[in-house]
C-alpha positions in Angstrom: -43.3 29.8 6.7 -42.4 31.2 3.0 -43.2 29.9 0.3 -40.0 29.2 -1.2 -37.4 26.7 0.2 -34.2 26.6 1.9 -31.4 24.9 0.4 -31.0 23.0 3.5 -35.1 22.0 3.3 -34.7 21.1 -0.3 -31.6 18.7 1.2 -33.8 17.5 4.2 -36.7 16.0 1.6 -36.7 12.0 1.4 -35.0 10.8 -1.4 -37.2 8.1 -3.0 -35.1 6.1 -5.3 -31.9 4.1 -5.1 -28.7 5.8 -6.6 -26.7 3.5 -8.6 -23.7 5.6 -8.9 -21.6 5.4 -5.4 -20.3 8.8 -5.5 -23.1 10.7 -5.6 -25.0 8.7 -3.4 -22.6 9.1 -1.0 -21.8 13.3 -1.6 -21.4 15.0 1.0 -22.4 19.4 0.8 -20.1 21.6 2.6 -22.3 24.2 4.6 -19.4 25.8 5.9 -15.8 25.0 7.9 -17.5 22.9 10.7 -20.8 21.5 9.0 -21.7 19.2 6.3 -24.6 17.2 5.0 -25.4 14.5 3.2 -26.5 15.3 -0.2 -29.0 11.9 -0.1 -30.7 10.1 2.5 -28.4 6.2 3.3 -30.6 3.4 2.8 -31.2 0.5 5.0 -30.1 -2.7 4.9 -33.0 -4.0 3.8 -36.8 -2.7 3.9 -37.5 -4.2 7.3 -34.5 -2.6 9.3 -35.3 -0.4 11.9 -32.8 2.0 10.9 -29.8 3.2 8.2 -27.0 0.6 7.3 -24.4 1.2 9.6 -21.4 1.1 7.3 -23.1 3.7 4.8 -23.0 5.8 8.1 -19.1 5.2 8.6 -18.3 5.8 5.0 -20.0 8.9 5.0 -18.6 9.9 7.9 -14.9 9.3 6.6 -15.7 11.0 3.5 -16.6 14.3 5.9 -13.2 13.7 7.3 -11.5 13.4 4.5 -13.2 16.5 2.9 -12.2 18.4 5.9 -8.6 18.1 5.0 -9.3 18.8 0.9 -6.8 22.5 0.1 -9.0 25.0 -1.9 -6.0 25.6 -3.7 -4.1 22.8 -4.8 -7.7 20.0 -4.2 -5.7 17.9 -2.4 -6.5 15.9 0.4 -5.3 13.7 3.2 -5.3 10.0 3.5 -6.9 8.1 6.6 -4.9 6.3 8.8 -7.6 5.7 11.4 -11.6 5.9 12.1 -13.4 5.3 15.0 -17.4 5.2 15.5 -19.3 4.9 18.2 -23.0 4.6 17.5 -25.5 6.0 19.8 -29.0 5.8 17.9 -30.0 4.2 14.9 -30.3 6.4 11.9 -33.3 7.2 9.6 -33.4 6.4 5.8 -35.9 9.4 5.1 -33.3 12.4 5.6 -29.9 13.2 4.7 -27.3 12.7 8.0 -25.5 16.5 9.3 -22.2 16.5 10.3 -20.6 18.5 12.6 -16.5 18.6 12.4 -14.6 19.5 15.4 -10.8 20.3 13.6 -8.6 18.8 16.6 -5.1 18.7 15.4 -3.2 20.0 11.8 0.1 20.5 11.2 0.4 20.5 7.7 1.0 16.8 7.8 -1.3 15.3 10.4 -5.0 16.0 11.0 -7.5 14.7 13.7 -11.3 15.3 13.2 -14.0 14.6 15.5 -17.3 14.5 13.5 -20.9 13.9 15.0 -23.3 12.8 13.0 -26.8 14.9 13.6 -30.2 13.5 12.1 -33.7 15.4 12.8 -31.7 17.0 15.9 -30.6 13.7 17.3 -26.8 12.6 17.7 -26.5 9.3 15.7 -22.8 8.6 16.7 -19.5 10.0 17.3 -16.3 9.6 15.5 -12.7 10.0 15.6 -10.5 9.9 12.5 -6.7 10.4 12.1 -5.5 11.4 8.5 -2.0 12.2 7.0 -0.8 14.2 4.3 0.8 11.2 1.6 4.6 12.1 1.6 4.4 14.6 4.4 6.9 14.7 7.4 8.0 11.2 9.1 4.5 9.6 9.8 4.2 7.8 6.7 7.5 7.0 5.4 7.7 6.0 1.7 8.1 1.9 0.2 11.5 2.5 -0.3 12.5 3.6 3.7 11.1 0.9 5.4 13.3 -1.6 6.6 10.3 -4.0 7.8 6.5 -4.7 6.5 4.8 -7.6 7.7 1.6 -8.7 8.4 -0.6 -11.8 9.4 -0.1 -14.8 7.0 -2.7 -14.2 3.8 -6.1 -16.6 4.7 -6.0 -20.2 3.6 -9.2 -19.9 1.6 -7.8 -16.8 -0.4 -5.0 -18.9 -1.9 -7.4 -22.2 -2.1 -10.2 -20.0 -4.1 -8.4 -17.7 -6.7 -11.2 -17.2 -8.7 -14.1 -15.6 -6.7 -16.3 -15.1 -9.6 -17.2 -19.0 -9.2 -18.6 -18.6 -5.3 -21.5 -17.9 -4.1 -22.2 -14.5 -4.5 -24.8 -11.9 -2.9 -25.5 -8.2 -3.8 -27.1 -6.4 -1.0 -27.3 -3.6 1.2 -27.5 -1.3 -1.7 -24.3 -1.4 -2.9 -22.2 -4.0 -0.9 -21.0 -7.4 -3.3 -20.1 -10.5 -1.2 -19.1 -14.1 -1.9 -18.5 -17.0 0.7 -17.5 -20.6 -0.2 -18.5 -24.0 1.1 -16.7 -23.5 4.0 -18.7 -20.9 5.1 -21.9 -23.0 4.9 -20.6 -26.1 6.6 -18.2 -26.0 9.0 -17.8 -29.9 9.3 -15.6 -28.8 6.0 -13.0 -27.4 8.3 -13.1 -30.1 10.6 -9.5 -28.8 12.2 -11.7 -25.9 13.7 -13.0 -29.0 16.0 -9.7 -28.6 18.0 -10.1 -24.7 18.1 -12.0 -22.9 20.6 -14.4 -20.2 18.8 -12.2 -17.5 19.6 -9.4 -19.2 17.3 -11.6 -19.9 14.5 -11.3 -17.5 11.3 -14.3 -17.0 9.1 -13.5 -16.0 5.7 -15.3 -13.9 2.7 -15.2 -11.5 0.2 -16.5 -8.2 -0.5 -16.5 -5.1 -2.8 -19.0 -2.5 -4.0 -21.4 -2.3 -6.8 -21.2 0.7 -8.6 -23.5 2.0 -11.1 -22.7 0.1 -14.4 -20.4 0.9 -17.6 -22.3 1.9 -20.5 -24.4 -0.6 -22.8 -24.4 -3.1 -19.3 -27.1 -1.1 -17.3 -29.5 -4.3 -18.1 -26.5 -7.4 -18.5 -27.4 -8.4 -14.9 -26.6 -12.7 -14.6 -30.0 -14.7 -12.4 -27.4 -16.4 -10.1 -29.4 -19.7 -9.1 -27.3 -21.7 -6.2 -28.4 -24.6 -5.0 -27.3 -24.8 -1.1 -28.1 -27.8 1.4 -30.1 -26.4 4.5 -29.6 -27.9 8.1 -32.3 -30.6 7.3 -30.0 -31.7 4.1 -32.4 -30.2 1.8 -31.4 -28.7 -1.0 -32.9 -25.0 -1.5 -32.2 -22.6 -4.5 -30.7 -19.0 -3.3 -31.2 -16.9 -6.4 -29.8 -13.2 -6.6 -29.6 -11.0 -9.3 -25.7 -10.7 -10.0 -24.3 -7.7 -12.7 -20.2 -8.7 -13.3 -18.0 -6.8 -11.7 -15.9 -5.9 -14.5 -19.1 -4.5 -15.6 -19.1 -1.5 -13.0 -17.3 1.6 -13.1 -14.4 2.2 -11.1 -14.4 5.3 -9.1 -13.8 8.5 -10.8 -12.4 9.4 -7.3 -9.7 6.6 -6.5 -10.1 8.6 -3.1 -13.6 6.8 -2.7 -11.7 3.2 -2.5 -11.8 4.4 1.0 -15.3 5.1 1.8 -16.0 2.0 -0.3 -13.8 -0.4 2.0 -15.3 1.9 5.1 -18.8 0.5 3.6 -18.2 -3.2 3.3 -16.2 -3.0 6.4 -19.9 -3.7 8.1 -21.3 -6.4 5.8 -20.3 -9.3 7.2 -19.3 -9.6 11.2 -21.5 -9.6 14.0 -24.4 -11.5 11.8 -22.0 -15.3 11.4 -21.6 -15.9 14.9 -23.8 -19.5 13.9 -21.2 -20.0 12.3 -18.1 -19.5 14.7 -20.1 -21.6 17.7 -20.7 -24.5 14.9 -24.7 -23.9 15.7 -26.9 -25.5 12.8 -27.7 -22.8 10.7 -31.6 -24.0 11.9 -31.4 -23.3 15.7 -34.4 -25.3 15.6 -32.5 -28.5 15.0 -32.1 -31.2 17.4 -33.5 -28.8 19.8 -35.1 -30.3 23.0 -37.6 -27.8 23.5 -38.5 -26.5 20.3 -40.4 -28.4 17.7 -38.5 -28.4 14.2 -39.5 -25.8 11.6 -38.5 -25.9 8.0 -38.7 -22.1 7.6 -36.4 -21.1 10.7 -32.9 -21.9 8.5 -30.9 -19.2 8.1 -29.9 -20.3 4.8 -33.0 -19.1 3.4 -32.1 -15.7 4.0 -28.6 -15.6 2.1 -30.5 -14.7 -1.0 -31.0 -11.3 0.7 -27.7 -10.8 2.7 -25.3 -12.1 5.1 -26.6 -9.2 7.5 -29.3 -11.3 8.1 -28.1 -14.4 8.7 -28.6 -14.1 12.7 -32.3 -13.1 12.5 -33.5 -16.8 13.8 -30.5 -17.1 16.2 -30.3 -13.7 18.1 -30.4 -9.7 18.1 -27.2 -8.1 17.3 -26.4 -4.1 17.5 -22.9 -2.4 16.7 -21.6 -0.8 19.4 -18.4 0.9 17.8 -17.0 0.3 14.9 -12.8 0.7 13.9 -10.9 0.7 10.6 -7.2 1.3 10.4 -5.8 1.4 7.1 -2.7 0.4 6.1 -2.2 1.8 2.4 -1.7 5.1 0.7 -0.6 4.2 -3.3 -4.7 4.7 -3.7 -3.6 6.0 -6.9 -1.1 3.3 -8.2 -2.9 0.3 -9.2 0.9 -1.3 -10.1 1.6 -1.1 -6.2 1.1 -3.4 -4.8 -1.3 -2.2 -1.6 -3.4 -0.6 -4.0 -7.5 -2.1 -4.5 -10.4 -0.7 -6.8 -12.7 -1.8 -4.9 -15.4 -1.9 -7.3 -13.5 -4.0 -10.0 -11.3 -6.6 -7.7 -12.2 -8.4 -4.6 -11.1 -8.0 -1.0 -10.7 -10.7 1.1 -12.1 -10.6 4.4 -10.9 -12.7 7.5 -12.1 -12.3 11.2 -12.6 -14.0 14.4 -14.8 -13.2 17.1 -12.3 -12.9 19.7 -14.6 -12.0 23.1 -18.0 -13.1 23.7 -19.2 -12.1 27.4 -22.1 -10.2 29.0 -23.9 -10.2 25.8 -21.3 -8.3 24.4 -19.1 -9.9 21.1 -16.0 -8.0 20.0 -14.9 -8.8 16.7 -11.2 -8.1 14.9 -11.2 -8.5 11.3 -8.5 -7.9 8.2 -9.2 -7.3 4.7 -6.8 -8.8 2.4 -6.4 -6.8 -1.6 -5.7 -9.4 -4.7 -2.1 -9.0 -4.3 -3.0 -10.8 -0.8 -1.4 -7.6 1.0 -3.3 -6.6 3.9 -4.8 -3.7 3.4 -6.9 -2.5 6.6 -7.6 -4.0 10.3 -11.1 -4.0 11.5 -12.5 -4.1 15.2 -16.2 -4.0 15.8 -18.2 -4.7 19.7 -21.5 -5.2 19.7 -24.5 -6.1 21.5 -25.7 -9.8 20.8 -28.4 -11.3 22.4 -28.7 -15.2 21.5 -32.4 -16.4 21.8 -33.1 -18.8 24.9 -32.2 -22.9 23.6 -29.7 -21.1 20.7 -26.2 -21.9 23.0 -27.3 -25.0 23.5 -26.1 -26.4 20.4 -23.1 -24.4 20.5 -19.7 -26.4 20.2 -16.8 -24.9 22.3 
């Protein structure tokens, strides 16, 4: 083997350290028409996941997509409309992901991409994205042409809660921001859930991305110290590490408010089904063959993400993953569909609709601070609840 290099074994080395700024840790190297790679390894979740965080796989993904589209002429690109992932193996943190773009469909107004993602020789998944040209032909007709715009009614808790910025907060998964309220801790605070079945019950957060800080606030980070009753009416202190987000810098892409909503768009599903089936966050409580433990509560783990919140309850594995977006003024922070998703918060509403066969589908909306709607979100996945953990289920 020589001596020197290839760019592509230069890409391929581990990247040891955390990126702060989104962007680059997210750029993506065009090889040629039909291949890309990451410039950076993802990360995981956190240190003890067996493999890459699936939404930094999805937002990577889209950003191929949408690179796909860019003109070398004029630099400009088209906007996704819709993204579909199917995972097949987990991914690994130590090497940048390949991409390998199949251009379906362009007609100067619409493109369709299909993109699979290639690690070490494996396929990690397969996706599907749709993408239109902003102004082009009839697909996307502009504010002022359409006759109706509706959507689902904006969640309760977004218009009870209008300041986020006093909730709970987590930063986690490298660059994902969330924040829950009481509600999400207890449900005997929603005690009109006791006449839904779990299908009908709507669990409510917020999310955004943590970007690499404006200047002279690199060190201004805030020890966030909540204290939270456990299952056991304890109270334990969930401290995190919080930097404002009017502290970060807003893309210097707005086209990355898309990748950024494509990365959040996996924080915070699968991992709260406690939650939806009213099980103590302890499933060791009141448990008739289990003797109580203390350090079994699921709470405890909140100080290192909501992704983990199921670890004591069950395994859970995306299967596929969706996001249909329903904005385009990416550019226009005056209309009102527009987000930066680093600065503002995005509400996010879901129900797990199916639960059969060990299989849970989950549809989901995330809701912008002008409480427009601004993308739909279907997930399945694999979740297999440890033996005694239905048993305190309430349907």
């Amino acid at each position: 083997m020589s001596e020197e290099e290839t760019d592509k074994e230069k890409m391929l080395k581990p990247n040891k350290y955390h990126i702060d700024d989104f962007e680059e840790a997210f750029r993506v190297i065009k090889i040629d028409e039909e291949n890309y790679i990451g410039a950076h390894p993802l990360e995981k979740p956190i240190k003890q996941a067996r493999g890459v965080y699936g939404g930094h796989t999805v937002a990577q993904t889209l950003l191929v997509a949408i690179e796909s589209t860019r003109d070398p002429h004029t630099q400009e690109v088209f906007i996704p409309d819709s993204f579909h992932t199917y995972f097949i193996a987990a991914g690994e943190s130590k090497v940048p992901m390949e991409y390998k773009v199949a251009k379906l469909f362009d007609d100067g107004n619409i493109a369709k991409r299909s993109i699979t993602v290639i690690q070490m020789g494996r396929v990690r998944c397969n996706c599907i994205c749709s993408l239109y040209k902003r102004g082009g032909g009839d697909h996307k007709p502009s504010r002022q042409q359409l006759d109706v715009d509706f959507q689902i009614p904006t969640p309760p808790l977004q218009l009870k809660y209008p300041d986020v910025d006093k909730l709970y907060q987590i930063q986690h998964t490298g660059y994902i921001r969330n924040a829950y309220s009481e509600e999400f801790l207890d449900y005997n605070l929603c005690p009109e859930e006791d006449l839904l079945k779990p299908a009908e019950r709507w669990i409510t957060v917020w999310s955004g991305i943590k970007n690499q800080p404006l200047p002279g606030h690199e060190d201004k980070y805030e020890i966030r110290k909540d204290n939270i009753k456990n299952s056991n009416d304890k109270i334990v202190t969930i401290e995190n590490k919080i930097i404002n987000r009017k502290h970060l810098k807003s893309f210097k892409d707005p086209m990355y408010n898309y990748v950024g909503l494509a990365d959040l768009s996996d924080s915070a599903l699968l991992t709260t089904m406690a939650r939806v089936l009213h099980i103590p966050w302890n499933p060791t409580q009141d448990h008739a063959f289990e003797e109580y433990d203390d350090s079994k509560d699921a709470v405890l783990l909140l100080g290192n993400s909501i992704n983990m919140l199921h670890l004591f309850h069950y395994n859970a594995m995306s299967l596929d993953h969706h996001i249909y977006f329903h904005n385009d003024h990416y550019e226009d922070s005056n209309d009102p569909t527009s987000y930066d998703i680093v600065r503002e918060w995005l509400c996010f509403t879901y129900q797990m609709k199916r639960l059969s066969n060990n299989r849970t589908l989950v549809r989901g909306f995330l809701f912008n601070e002008h409480k427009k709607c601004v993308a739909t979100i279907v997930q399945e996945g694999l979740t297999y609840l440890f033996n005694g953990v239905p048993d305190n289920a309430k349907l």
